[in-house]
N, C-alpha and C positions, 0 to 999 in steps of 0.2 A: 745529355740534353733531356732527356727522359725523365718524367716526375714521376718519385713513388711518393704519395700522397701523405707524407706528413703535412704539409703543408700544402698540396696542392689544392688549394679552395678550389671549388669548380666557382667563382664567380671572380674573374680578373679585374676589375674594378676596384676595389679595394685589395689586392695581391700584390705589396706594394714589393715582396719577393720570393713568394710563397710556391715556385715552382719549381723545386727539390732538383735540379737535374744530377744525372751522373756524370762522373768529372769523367777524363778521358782514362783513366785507369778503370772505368766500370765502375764508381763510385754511385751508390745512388743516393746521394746527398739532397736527404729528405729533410734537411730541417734551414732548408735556407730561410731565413725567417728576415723581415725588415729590422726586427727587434730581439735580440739576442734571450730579453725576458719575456718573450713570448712562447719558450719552447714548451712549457706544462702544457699546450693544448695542442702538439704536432702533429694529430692524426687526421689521417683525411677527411677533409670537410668537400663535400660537393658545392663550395660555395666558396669562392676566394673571400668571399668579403667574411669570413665565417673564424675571422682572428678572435676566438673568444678570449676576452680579458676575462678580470680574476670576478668581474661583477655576474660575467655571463655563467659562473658555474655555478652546477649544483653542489651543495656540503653532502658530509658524509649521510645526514639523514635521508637522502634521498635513495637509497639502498631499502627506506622500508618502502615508499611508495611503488617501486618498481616489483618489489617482491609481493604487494596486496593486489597486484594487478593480475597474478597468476592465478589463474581458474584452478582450484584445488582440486575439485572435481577432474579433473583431466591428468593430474601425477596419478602416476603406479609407481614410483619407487625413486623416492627421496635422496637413495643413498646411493648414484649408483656412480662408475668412476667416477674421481677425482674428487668427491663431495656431489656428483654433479645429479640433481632432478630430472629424473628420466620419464618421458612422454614413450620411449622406444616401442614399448611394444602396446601403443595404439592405434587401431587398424589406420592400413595406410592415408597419408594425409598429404594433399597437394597444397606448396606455398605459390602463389602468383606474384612477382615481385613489379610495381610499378615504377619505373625510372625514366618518364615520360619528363621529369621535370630537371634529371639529371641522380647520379649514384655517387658515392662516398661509403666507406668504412665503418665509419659511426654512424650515417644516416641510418643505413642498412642495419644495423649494431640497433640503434635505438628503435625502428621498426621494430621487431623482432620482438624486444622487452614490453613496447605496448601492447603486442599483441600477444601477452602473456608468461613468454619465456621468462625463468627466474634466475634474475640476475646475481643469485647468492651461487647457483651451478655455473651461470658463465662467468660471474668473475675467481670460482674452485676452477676451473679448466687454463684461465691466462696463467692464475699461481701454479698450478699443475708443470708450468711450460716458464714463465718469468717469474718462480717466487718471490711476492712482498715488491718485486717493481713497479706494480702497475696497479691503481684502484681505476673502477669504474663507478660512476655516479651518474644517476641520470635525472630529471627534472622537466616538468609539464611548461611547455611555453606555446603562444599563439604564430603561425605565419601564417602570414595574408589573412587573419581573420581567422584562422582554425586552429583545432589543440592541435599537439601532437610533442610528443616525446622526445627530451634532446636527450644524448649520452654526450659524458665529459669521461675521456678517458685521463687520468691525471698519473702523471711518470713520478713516481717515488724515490725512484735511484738516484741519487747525486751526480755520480760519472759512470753513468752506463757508458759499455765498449761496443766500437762498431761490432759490424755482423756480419756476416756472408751469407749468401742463400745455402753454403753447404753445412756452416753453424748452424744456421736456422734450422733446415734438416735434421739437422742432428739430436738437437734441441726439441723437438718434436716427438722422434723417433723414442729417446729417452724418458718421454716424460708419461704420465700415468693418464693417460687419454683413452675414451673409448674407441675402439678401430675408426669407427666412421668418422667422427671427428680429427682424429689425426691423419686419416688418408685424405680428406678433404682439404683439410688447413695447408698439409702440403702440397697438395695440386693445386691449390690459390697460390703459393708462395714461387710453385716450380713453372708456373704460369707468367706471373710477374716477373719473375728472376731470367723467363727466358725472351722476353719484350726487351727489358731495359738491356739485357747482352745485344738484342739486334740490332738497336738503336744506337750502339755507343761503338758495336764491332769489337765486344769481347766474349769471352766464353763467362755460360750464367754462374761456374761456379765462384766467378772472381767478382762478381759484384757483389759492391759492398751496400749497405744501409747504414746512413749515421745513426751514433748514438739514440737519440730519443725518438730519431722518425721510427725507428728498429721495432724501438718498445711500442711505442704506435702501432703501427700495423701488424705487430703479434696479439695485440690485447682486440684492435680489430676483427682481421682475419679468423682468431680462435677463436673470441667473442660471439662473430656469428654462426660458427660452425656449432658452437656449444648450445648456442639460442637454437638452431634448425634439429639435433636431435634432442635436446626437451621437449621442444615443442613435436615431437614426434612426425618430424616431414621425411616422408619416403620420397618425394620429386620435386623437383619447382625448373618455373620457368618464368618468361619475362618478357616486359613487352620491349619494345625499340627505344633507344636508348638519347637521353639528350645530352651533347656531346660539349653545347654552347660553342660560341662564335668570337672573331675578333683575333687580339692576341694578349700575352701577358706579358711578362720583366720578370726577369730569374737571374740565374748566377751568371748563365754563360748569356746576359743579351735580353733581346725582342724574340718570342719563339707565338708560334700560331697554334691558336684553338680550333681546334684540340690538338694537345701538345701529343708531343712522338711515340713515348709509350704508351698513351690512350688508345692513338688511329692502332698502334701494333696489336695491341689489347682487342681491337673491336673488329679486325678482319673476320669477315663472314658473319658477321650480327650485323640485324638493321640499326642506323643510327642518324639521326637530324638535328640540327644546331637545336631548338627548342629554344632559342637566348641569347641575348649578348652574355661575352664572360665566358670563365671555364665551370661546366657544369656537371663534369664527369671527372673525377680524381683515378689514376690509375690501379689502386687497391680496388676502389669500388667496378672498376669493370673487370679485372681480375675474378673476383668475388662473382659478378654476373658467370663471363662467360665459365669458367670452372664450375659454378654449381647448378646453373642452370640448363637444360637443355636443349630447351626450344626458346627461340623466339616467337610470342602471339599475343595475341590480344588476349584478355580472360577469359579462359575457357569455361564451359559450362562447367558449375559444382553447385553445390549447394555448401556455404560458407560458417565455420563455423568460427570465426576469429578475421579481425580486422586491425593490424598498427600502423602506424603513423610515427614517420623515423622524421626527425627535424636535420635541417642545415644550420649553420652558425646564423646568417643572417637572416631577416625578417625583410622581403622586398614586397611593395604595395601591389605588385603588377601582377604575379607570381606566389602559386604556393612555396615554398625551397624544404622540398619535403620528398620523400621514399614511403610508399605504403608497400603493405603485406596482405595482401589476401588469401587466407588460411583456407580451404576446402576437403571435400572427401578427395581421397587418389581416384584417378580415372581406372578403369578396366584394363586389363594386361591392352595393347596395342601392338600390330607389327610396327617398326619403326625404319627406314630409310639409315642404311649405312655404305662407306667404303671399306673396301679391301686394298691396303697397300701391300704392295712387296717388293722381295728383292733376292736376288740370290748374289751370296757372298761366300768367294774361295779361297780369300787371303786376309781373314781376318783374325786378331791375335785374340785366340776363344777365350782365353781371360777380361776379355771387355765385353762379353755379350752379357753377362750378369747386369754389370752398368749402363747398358743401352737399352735391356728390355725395361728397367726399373724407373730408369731416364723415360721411357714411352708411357709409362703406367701413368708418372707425375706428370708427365705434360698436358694427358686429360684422356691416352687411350682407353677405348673400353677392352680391350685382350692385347696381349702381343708375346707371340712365341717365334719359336723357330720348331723346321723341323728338317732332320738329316739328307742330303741328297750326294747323287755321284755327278757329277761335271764333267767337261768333256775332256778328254784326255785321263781318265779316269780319277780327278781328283775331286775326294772329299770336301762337300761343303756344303752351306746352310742356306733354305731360303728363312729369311724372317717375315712376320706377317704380323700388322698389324691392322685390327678393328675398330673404325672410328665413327663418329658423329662426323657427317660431310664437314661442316662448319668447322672441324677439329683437323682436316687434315693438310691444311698450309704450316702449320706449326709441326707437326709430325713429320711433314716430307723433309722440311727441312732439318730437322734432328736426325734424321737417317746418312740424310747429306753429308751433314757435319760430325757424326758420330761413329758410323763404318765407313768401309772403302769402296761401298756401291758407286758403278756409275750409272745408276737408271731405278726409277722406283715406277713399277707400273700399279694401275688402279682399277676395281672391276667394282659397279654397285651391285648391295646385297641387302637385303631385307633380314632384321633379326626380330621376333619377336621373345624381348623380356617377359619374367616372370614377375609381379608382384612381391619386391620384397623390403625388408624391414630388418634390423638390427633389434634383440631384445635378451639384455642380462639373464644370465642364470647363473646361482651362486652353488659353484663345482668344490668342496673341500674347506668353507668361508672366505671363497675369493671368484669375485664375481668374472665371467667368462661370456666375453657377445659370439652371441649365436646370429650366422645369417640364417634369416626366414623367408623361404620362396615355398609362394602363392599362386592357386592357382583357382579363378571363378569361387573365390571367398575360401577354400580349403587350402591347407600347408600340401606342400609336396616334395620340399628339400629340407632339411635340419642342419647345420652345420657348424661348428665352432668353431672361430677364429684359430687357425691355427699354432700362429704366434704365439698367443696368450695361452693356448694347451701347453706349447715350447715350455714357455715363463713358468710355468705354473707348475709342471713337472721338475724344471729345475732348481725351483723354491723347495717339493719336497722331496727332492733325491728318488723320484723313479721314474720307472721309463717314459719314454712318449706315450707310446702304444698302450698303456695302461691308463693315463691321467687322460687319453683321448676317451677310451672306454668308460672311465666313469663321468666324464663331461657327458657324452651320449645319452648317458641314464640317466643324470642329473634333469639333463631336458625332456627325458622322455617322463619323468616323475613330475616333472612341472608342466603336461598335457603338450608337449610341443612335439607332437608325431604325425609323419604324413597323415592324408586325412581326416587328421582334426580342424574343424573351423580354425580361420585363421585371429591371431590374437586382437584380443579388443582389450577396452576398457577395462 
């Protein structure tokens, strides 16, 4: 019953069957569409009515206007994964997303691109991940009287194959992305994947994504993740979200706005109809709640970038639109978190690898275990997991359903973060992201993805512990030592 947003317009009025649900095998059959030749436009539209026909696209040349819109001045390094135009290492940057009018995938997608990101790195990051299936195009139109920026993502493939969120995964994991964007994309996807299981009563690895909604919401989902480190955002967050009202027509029936994986989607974010119609597509709140962390109104910055993400349809009432508001990052803050746990003494240690990794994707901020003795002297583990409050309905219940606890208890705990930023350094001619933590404008952590030291070692037949060693240099040659002011411009 669940829509994953190839089709889920957020505007039901014209959704004449655009609400993808998952069939009873955990299908998320995104491209229910009224019109079988409507599929080249399946990605989330926050707007039902947002069926774009072949009039509503942009052609290829719209690739140049998106890419003159990138403030040149603000790249440092053109080349950096996947082809992709890296903003990384300038000083920290906060996005404010507005979704007061309702979110979608491409709204969000084409935000992003007006407000500079270069769409030649986000569409190097979808090829990265779906080579040659997917173009992106995007094109200046009015709603309600304002510009604002549509993307067209257009499906290439002739007979794309379903997918699974452990494909997707996988696909991901494989492809030549920089950490941030690939950790991201996946917590968007392992976020979605674990909605539409709740809703349909399967487990997330078996839900599927049809063919072209699939390629939708990869070129989506990556899309933006690919826009958010160009455009160099170390944080974002967002206001309350419009969910729209009413109901719509899909495969399985009459279901109500907001449809079931949205409400599962927005548990603990604030959210109000804003509308008749569906005005919130499940990728797009996915997308919210995964990358952003708070809910608020715009916080004080001083702004350095402003886009404007368009919906399919143009309503006289309404803008049908996603802004971005671009600012300085705020000052390190303490921030309000839970502690969950659990102690477990029968569980087969071969699954903890998959449960803490499982917790990582679903949006925790830490999650370990650590050794204990039980009573009757038997060996076992409590796990703990660090979360954002807002994050810990979905965690509890992956503990639930993932070990043999019978009890998760909770303590709050205040963490305050560091200031930090992902920023290439090229170790050997092969570039290597370093995490950067800051602290009151000076570096005070250096660290390099370790993965990518792995990779990079095993490219040239030597150890770890050596190709770690010359990555460390490599950053410390390119001024990236506790210290030193932190990276700018």
């Amino acid at each position: 019953m669940s829509q994953t947003d190839a089709n889920s317009r957020a505007d039901a009025s014209s959704q004449t069957d655009a609400s993808s649900q998952t069939d009873a095998s955990g299908r998320a059959d995104v491209d229910d569409r009224a019109d079988a030749n409507s599929q080249t436009d399946a990605n989330d539209r926050a707007d039902a009515n947002s069926q774009t026909d072949a009039n509503d696209r942009a052609d290829a040349n719209d690739h140049a206007e998106a890419n003159d819109r990138a403030d040149a001045s603000s790249r440092t390094d053109a080349s950096s994964h996947a082809g992709m135009s890296s903003h990384a290492d300038v000083s920290g940057r906060h996005a404010w997303i507005d979704a007061s009018a309702g979110v979608a995938g491409d709204m969000l997608l084409g935000a992003l691109l007006d407000a500079g990101a270069d769409l030649t790195a986000v569409q190097a990051a979808v090829d990265a991940v779906v080579p040659g299936s997917v173009l992106i195009t995007t094109g200046e139109v009015t709603r309600a009287g304002l510009r604002a920026r549509k993307a067209h993502v257009r499906v290439q493939a002739d007979d794309p194959p379903h997918r699974t969120w452990a494909s997707i995964r996988t696909m991901l994991d494989d492809a030549g992305l920089p950490v941030s964007v690939r950790d991201q994309a996946s917590a968007v996807f392992a976020r979605l994947a674990a909605a539409e299981a709740r809703v349909h009563g399967v487990a997330a690895e078996d839900v599927h994504f049809h063919e072209v909604g699939a390629l939708d919401a990869i070129a989506d989902v990556v899309g933006v993740c690919a826009a958010l480190h160009d455009l160099g955002i170390t944080s974002v967050s967002a206001s309350p979200v419009a969910v729209g009202s009413g109901h719509t027509r899909g495969a399985h029936g009459r279901l109500p706005v907001p449809v079931p994986a949205v409400t599962e989607l927005a548990l603990g974010w604030t959210v109000l109809a804003g509308g008749p119609g569906e005005l919130a597509t499940p990728t797009g709140m996915a997308l919210i709640r995964s990358l952003a962390a708070t809910c608020e109104d715009l916080p004080p910055t001083t702004l350095h970038a402003v886009g404007v993400g368009a919906g399919g349809r143009d309503r006289p009432d309404r803008a049908n639109v996603v802004r971005v508001l671009i600012g300085a990052a705020r000052a390190t803050t303490t921030q309000d978190a839970l502690l969950l746990e659990a102690n477990v003494d029968d569980l087969d240690p071969r699954l903890w690898p998959g449960v803490l990794t499982g917790l990582l994707e679903l949006g925790a901020d830490d999650a370990w275990l650590v050794p204990i003795l039980m009573k009757k002297g038997r060996p076992a583990h409590t796990l703990s997991v660090l979360c954002a409050p807002d994050r810990a309905p979905a965690l509890r219940t992956f503990v639930f359903e993932h070990t043999s606890t019978l009890g998760v208890r909770e303590s709050p705990r205040r963490k305050t973060p560091l200031d930090r930023q992902f920023v290439p350094v090229t170790v050997d001619g092969v570039r290597v992201s370093f995490k950067i933590g800051c602290h009151e404008g000076r570096i005070v952590q250096v660290m390099p993805e370790f993965e990518e030291v792995a990779a990079l070692a095993r490219r040239l037949g030597r150890p770890e512990r050596v190709v770690l060693q010359e990555a460390l240099s490599a950053a410390a040659a390119a001024g990236l030592v506790p210290g030193r002011r932190k990276p700018t411009n």
